[in-house]
N, C-alpha and C positions, 0 to 999 in steps of 0.2 A: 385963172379960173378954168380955161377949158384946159388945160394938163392937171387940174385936180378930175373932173370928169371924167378924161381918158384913162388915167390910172385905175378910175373904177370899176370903167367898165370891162376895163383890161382884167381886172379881180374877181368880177362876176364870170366872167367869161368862163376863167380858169375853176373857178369853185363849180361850177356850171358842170364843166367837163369830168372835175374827179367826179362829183359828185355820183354822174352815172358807170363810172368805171369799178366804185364801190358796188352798185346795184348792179354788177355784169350778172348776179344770182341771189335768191334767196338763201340766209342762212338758215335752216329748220330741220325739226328732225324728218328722217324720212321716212324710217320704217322702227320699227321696237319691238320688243317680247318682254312677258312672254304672250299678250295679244287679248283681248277683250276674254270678258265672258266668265266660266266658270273653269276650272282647271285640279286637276284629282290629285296630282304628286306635291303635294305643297312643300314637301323636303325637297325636293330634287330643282327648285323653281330660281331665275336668276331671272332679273330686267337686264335689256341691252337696249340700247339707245344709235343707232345709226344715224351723221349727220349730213347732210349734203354738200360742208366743207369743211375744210379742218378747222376745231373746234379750237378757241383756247378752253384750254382741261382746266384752271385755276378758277376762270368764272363758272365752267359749267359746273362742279361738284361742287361750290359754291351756293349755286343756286338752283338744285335737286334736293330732290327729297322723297321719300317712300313712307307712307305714314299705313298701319293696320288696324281698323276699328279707332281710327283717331290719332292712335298712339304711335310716333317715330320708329320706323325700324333702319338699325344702326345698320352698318357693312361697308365693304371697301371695295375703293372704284379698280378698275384695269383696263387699260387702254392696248388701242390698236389700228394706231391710224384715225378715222372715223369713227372707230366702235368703240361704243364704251358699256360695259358690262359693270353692274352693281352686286356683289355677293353679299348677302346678310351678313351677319356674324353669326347669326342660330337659326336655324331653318324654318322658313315660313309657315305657319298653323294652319290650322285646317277653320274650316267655319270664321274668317275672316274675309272683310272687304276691304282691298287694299288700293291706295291711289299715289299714283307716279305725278309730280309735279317739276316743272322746268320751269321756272320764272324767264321772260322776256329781256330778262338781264343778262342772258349767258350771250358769248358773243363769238365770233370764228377769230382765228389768229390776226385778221384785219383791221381787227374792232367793230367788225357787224354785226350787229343786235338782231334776235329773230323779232319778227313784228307782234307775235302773239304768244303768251304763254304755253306750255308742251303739257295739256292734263289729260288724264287718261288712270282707266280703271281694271280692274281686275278683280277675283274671288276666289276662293277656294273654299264658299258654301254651296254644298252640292243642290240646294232648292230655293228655293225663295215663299212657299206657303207658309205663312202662318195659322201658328196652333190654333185651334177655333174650342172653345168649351163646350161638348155636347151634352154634356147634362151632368150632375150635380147630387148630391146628400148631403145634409139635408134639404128639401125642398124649401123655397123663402116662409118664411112666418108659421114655419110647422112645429113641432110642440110635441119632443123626444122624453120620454120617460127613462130611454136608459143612460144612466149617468154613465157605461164605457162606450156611449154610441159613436163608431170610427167616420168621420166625414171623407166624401168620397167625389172625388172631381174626375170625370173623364175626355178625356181631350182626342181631337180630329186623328191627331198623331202623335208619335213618341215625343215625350217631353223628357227636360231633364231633372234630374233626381237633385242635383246642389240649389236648381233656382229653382226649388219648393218651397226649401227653406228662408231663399233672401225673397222672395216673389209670394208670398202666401204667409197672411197673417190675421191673427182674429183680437177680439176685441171685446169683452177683460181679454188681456194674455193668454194664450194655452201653451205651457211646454208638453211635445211630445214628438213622435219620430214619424216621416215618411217613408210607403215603402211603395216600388211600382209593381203592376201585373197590367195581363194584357198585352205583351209585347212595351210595354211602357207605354199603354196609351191610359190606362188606370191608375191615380192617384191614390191612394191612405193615407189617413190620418190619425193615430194610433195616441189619445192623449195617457200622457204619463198617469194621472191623476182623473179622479170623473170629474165628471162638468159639474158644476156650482147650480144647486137645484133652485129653480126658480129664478132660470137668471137667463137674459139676452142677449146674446152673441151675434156677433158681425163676423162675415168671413170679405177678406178682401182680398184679391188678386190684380196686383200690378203687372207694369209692363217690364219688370226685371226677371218673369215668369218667361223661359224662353223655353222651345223646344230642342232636340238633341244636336239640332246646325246651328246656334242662336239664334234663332228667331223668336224676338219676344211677340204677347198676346197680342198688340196695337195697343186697346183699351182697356182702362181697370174696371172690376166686375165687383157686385157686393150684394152678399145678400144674407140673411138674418135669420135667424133660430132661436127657440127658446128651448128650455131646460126644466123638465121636474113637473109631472100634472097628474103623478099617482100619488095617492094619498091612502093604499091601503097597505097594510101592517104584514109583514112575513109572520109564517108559521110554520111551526113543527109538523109535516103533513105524518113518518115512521120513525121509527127509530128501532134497528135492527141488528141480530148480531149475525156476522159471516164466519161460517166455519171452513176450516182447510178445505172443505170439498166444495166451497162456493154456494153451500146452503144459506138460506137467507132465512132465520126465526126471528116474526115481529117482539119486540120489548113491551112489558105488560107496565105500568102505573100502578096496577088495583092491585098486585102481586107481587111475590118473590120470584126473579127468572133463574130456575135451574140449567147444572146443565154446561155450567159454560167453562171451555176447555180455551189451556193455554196459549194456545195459536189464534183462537177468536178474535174478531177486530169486531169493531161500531159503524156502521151504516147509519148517518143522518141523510133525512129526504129532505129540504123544506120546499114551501108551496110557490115560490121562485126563488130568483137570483137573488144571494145575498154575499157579502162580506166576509170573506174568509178571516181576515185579522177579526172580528168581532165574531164569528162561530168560534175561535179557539180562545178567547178572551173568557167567553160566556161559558165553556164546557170545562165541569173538572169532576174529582172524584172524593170522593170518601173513605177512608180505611182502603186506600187501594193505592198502586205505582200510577204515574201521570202519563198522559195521552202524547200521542206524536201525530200528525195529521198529515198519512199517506199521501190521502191524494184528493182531487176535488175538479167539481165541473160546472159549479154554479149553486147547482141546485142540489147535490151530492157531495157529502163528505166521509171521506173512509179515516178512521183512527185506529191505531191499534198501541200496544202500552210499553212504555219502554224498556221495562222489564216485566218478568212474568208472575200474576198474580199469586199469591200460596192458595195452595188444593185446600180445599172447605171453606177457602175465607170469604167473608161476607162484608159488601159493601157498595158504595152510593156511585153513579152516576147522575151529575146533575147538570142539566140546561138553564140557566140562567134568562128570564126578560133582557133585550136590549141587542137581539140580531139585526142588523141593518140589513135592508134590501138597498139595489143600486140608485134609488131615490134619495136615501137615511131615514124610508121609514121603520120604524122598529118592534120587533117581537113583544108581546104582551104576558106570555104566558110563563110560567117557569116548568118544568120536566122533570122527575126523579125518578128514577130506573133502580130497584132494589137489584142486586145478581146476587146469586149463588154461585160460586166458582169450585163446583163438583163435577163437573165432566169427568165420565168413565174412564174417558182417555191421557186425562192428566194424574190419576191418582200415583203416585210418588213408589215404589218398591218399601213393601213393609213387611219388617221381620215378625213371623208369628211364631214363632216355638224352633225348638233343638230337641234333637235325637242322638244319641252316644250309649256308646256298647260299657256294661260297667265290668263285662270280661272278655274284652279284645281279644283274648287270645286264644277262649274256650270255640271249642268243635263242635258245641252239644249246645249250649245256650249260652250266646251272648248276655242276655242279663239288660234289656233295652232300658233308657231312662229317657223319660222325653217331659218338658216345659214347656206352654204354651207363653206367650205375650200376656195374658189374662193371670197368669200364678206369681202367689206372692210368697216368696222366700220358701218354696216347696224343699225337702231335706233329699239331696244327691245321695244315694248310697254306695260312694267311690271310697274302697276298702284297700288294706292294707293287700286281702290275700288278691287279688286282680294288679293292684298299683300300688308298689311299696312303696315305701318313702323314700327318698332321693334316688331310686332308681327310674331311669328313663327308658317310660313304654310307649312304643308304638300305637296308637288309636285314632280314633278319626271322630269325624260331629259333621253330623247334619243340622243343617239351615235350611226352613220353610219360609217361603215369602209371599206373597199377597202382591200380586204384580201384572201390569198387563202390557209386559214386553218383557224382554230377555234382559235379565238381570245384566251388570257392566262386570265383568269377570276381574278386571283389572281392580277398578272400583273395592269389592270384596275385598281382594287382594291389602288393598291398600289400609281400608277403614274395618275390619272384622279384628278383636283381638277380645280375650279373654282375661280378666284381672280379680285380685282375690283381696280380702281384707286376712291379714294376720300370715301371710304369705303361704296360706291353704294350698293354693295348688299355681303350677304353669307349665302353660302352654306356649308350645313352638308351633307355627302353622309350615308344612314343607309343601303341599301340594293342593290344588284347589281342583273340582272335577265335575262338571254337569252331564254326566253319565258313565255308563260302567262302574254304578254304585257298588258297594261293599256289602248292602243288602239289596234286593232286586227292587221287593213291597216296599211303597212309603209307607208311613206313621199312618196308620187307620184313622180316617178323617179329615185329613189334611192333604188326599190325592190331587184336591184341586190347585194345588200350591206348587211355587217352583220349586224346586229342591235342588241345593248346590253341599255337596259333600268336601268337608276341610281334612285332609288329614295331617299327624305333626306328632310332636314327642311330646306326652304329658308326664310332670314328674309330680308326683306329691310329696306331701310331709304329712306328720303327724302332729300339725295344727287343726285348730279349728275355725272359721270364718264366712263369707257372704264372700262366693263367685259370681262373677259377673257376664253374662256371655252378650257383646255388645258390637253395635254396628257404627262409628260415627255419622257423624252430621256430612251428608252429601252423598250418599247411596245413589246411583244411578243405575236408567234401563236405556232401552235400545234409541225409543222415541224420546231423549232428551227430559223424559222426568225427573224429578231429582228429590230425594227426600230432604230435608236443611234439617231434621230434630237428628239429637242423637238416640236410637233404640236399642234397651238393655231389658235383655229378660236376665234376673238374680233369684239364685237356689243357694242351701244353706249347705256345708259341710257337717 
């Protein structure tokens, strides 16, 4: 029995002794990087870990870890002696809070466990305020008449633009877009669609609402609007037409509106904001080309046609009941606008009479023969002894026109020719001429008119027939008028 005692205490003794020979030192870390606090290069950034003895490396990267905003950040270790260095594999972020963890498990090559876990923090968000709400649109329980009214949240400081959309939401649904101003400390809210009139909305803003470092709000926020509390009707305040020089003539109801030239467009005014889709729904025309609707600001809409109406033609403008304003209250009245589409400035080039010599050749007297647009089958006196039969004579013809621009030279050219029944007479045209006429005087009467001179080989025969001196369909002048009829003055052989 006492040589069991002495053996043990002989054991004690020894365990005694290692025991403080293990503790000749603390195993701990003793210094690290890259060091408390906030830090700017978040790429350039590595943890090192310094131990106060030689570490085994198997348990310590074991039982390390670097975690960002929560989440593991992966990397590999490198050693050196006591140091031990952690590189990410992808470069540390910015606006992250990151924490270095050593569990108490890591041990020096002895087998010495440190006594305490190695925690320790870090950042690379450059602040730590949080965004504060400083005021708001709509105000709580206020009562917007306009179905595209933009809600409008302004905050302490820049927020960011992604957590608008995960961080701010309302209630029915709204889809629509935000955009920031103010240095991004101002909020919008831009709905796709108007608000549902007579209806109450929630706006909420959670704590996934961060500002430009992450920092979210703390606390969610809610507050409430309503929708739609006008209840009077849009109307037709003018309706006006614009001419090229941006003159503006009101539109009569009680009347015919003269007057109205090619290029003109339609000025509606109404007495507010209304609905563009339902202003072109409700507007059309009558015996006329259909609207195209330039441009618009609410309360103004410009239309003009999308082709151009024919010179004299008469026909309807009409406004329809059933314009919405941005409530959906709706127009009562209906509009009918008569036009006249006579404007001075669109009337077309129109042929009014011919002039030709019936003795081209004489020195003494020409022998003039002229037709207006107004004669019917008048008798040519185009003679054997001036213009034999199938002999080809040199002679020329004048054309008067009724025009208020310079006739299209080319035009002429193209659409003027002269044709007979019973093959009476023809004509070659070789040369067209808008001065250095062949006689100096126009046709008495007819000064005010433009005068374009053809000349060309006419050969006759000794038939007899209906000549036809004609211009086809598409005559043109300077300012884009354009005649579409075909014009034929006809004299008899």
């Amino acid at each position: 029995m006492k040589i069991k005692t002495l053996l043990l205490t002989i054991v004690c003794i020894f365990l005694f002794n290692s025991c403080d020979i293990l503790r000749f030192g603390l195993f701990e870390v003793s210094s690290w990087s890259p060091g408390e606090g906030y830090h700017s290069d978040s790429e350039q950034l590595t943890v090192s870990l310094f131990f106060s003895m030689e570490p085994n490396r198997g348990s310590v990267e074991r039982n390390f870890s670097l975690t960002g905003n929560g989440d593991r950040v992966r990397g590999t270790f490198l050693w050196s002696g006591k140091h031990m260095a952690y590189i990410p594999s992808t470069p540390l972020e910015i606006n992250t809070d990151y924490i270095i963890n050593l569990s108490a498990d890591a041990h020096d090559t002895n087998g010495l466990s440190m006594d305490d876990a190695f925690i320790r923090s870090f950042t690379t968000r450059p602040g730590s305020e949080r965004p504060v709400l400083i005021s708001y649109y709509p105000q709580p329980y206020d009562e917007i008449d306009d179905l595209r009214t933009e809600v409008q949240l302004e905050f302490s400081i820049p927020v960011s633009l992604s957590s608008l959309y995960s961080g701010v939401s309302f209630s029915p649904s709204m889809t629509g877009s935000w955009r920031l101003e103010n240095n991004d400390t101002l909020a919008i809210f831009t709905p796709v669609e108007p608000w549902s009139q007579r209806t109450r909305y929630e706006i909420r803003l959670s704590t996934l609402l961060t500002d430009i470092n992450g920092m979210n709000i703390g606390n969610d926020f809610l507050s409430i609007f309503s929708i739609g509390t006008d209840k009077e009707a849009p109307y037709l305040l003018t309706a006006q037409r614009i001419t090229k020089d941006g003159e503006l003539i009101d539109l009569n109801t009680d009347a015919e509106n003269e007057g109205w030239e090619k290029e003109d467009k339609l000025l509606l005014t109404f007495s507010e904001d209304v609905d563009r889709i339902t202003v072109r729904n409700n507007l059309s025309t009558e015996d006329a080309p259909s609207f195209i609707l330039e441009s618009e600001t609410g309360t103004e809409f410009i239309f003009k046609f999308d082709t151009i109406p024919s010179f004299e033609s008469r026909f309807k403008i009409i406004l329809k009941p059933g314009v919405k304003d941005n409530t959906g209250n709706e127009s009562k009245d209906e509009y009918v606008f008569r036009i006249f589409a006579n404007g001075e400035n669109s009337k077309p080039p129109e042929l009014m009479g011919f002039r030709m010599p019936m003795a081209p050749q004489s020195e003494v007297n020409l022998q003039l023969f002229s037709a207006g647009a107004a004669s019917i089958f008048e008798i040519i006196p185009i003679s054997d002894d001036f213009y034999p039969s199938s002999v080809n004579v040199l002679t020329w013809i004048e054309l008067y026109f009724d025009s208020v621009a310079e006739i299209n030279i080319f035009s002429i050219m193209e659409l003027f020719r002269i044709e007979s029944s019973n093959y009476a007479i023809n004509f070659s045209p070789q040369l067209v001429k808008t001065n250095n006429f062949s006689i100096t005087d126009p046709h008495t009467g007819w000064e005010e008119y433009q005068r374009i001179e053809i000349a060309g080989i006419l050969t006759n025969s000794t038939n007899f027939g209906i000549i036809y001196f004609q211009i086809g369909a598409g005559l043109s002048d300077s300012l884009g008028n354009k005649n579409e009829k075909p014009q034929i003055i006809s004299v008899v052989k």
